[in-house]
N, C-alpha and C positions, 0 to 999 in steps of 0.2 A: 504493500500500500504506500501509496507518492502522498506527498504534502510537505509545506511548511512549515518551521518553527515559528510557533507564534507567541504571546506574553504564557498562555496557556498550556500547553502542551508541546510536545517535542516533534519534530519532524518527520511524518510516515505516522505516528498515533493518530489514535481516531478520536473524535470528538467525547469531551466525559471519558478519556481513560484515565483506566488506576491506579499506572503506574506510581514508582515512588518518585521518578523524574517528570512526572505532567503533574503528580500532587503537588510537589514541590513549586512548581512554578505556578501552579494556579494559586499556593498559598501564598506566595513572593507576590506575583499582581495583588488579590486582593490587598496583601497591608498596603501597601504603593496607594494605593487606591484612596485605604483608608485614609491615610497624611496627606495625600494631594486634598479630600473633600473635608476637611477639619483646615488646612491652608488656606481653604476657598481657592484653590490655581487647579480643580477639575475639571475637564470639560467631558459635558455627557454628550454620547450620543448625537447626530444628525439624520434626518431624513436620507432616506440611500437616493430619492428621486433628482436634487439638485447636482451629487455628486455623478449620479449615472448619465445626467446630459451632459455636464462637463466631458466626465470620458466620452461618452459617443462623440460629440464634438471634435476631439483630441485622434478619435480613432476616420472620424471623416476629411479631418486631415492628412489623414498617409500616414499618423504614428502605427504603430503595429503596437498589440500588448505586451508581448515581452519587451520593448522598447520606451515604453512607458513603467511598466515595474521598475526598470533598473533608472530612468531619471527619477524617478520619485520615488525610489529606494523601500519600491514592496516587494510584496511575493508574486510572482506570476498567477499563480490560484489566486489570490485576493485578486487582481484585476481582472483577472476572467471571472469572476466571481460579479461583479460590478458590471461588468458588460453584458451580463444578461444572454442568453441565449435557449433553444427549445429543449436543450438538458439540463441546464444551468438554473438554480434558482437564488432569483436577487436576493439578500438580506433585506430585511426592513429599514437599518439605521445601518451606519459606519461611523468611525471613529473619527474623532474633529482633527487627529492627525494626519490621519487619512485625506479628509477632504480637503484640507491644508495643501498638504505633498500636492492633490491633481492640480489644485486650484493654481499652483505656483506656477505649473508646466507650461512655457513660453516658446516661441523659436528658437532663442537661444538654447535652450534644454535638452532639444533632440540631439545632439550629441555632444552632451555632457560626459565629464570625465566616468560617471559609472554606467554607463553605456559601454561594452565592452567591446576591443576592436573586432573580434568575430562574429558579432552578433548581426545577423541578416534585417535589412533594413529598405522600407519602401525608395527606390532610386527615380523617382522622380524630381527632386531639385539637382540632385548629380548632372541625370542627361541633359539638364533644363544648364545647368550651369557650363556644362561643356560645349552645349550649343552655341550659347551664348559667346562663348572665347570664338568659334569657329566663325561664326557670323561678323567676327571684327578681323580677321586674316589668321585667328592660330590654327594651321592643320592636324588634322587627328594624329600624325606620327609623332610631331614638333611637342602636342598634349601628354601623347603617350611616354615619348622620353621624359618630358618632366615627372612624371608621374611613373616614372621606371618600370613601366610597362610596355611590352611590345606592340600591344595597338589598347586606343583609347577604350572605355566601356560604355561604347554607343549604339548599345544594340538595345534591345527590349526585356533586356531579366528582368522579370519580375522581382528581383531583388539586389540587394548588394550590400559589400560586409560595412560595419561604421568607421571600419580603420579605413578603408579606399573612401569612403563618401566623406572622412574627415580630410585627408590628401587633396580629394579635389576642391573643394571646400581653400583650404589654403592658399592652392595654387589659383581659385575664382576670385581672391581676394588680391594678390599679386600683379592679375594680370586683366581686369576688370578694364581697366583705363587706359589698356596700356595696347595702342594698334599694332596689330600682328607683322606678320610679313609679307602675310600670301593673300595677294590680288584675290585671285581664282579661288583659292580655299575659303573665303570671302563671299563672293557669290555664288557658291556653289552651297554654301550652307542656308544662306539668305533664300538663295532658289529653293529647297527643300522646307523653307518655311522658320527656317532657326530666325530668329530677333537678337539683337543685341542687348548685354548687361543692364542697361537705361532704363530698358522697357522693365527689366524685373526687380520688384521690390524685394529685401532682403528679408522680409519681415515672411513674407508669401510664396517665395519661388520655389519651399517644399512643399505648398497645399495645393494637392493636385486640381483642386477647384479652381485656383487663381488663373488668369486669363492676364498676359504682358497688355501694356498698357504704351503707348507712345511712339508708336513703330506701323511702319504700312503691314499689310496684308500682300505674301507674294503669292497666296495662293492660285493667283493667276497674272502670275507674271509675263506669261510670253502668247503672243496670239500671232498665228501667222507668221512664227519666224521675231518678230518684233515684240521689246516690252513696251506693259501697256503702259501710258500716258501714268496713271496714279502712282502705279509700283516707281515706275521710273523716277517722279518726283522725290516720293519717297528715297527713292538711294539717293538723288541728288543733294538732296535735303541733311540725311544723315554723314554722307561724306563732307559734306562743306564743314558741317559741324565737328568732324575728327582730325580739318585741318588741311583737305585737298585740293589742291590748285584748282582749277576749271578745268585747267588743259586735259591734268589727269583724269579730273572725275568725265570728262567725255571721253578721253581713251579707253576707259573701262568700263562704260557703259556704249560703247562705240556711237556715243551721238556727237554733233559738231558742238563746239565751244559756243558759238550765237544760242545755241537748245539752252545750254547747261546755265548761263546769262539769264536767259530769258524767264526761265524753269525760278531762280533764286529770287529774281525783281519781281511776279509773281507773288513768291512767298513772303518776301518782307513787306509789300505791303498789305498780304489779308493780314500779317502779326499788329500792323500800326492801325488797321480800322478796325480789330479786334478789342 
């Protein structure tokens, strides 16, 4: 039998056992208990319903349970326990420690130092984040060396370990602002829909609900051979802003310097009658 140590009983006992090691602790809690409610510093009990939105919350963000246990320093069974499911039956109340700990769990938290580096972890802010480097010139190899890996992790695993999603993480932090090398590696990410760093808030780019913000749409970037008029704008737009000559930014999108003019005088004045 699997379980927890909890203030009550010992790990793998079952609930109300007799041993002399879950007596013991159940007699250690209650005095505790005692001194804390003669202190007045005890806190009873909470509603389990405020605490189980918070988790589900936490879990519709891309946290996974065991990933949550260990930021907020429970047991796995206690959060599956909270999370409710067609086996699972919710407790009535939890503990104000408890609701504490979820209550605390921020974006910063998901890979907190007790978050262990093996632990399997939703990879969406990861690919969301490497995208984002490619979409400004860094190629997946240029990624993957930094990250001392023979090719990037930009496929679709459903998961990934928190020691590689804290790496990338580091090196998104690095290299965030900082324009890559590669023309091509550039639009070839942008073409496939990757946006750049700007558009993602750091607060959201692990909740896979989040939707980037400030960036065109290329999902239809080319019609006939040709980008369309919006898409195009848009790179123009974002290139000037990373510091691109005209000349350049019409060589690589192969329009003429007049377009690329014309396309910016445009933009600055809908920003002045805005």
């Amino acid at each position: 039998m699997t379980g927890a140590t909890t203030l009550t009983r010992i790990a793998g006992h079952r609930r109300k056992c007799g041993c002399g090691g879950c007596r013991a602790r159940q007699a250690r809690y209650l005095k505790q208990r005692e001194l804390a409610v003669l202190r007045g510093t005890w806190q009873y009990p909470v509603p389990v319903e405020g605490v189980a939105a918070r988790l589900e919350e936490l879990l519709q963000a891309g946290w996974t349970v065991a990933q949550v246990a260990a930021a907020a320093r429970l047991s796995t069974e206690c959060v599956r326990r909270l999370a409710g499911g067609p086996a699972v039956s919710r407790p009535a109340t939890v503990r104000a420690a408890t609701a504490r700990a979820l209550a605390a769990l921020g974006p910063r938290s998901r890979l907190a130092p007790t978050v262990p580096d093996g632990m399997l972890i939703n990879p969406v802010g990861s690919m969301r984040r490497l995208q984002a480097l490619a979409a400004i010139g860094w190629p997946q190899a240029e990624l993957g060396r930094r990250l001392g890996l023979a090719t990037t992790p930009m496929s679709t695993d459903p998961s990934i370990t928190a020691g590689r999603a804290r790496a990338i993480v580091d090196l998104y932090r690095q290299l965030w602002d900082v324009p890559g090398p590669s023309h091509l590696a550039a639009a070839r990410a942008r073409g496939r829909g990757a946006v750049p760093p700007t558009a993602w808030d750091d607060d959201t780019i692990d909740d896979p609900r989040a939707m980037p913000s400030g960036a065109a749409d290329p999902s239809a970037a080319r019609s006939h051979g040709c980008l369309s008029r919006e898409y195009t704008s848009g790179e123009v737009a974002f290139l000037s802003a990373a510091g691109e000559t005209n000349e350049n930014i019409a060589a690589r999108l192969r329009i003429t310097v007049k377009y690329v003019e014309k396309m910016l005088s445009a933009q600055n004045k809908a920003r002045c009658l805005a």
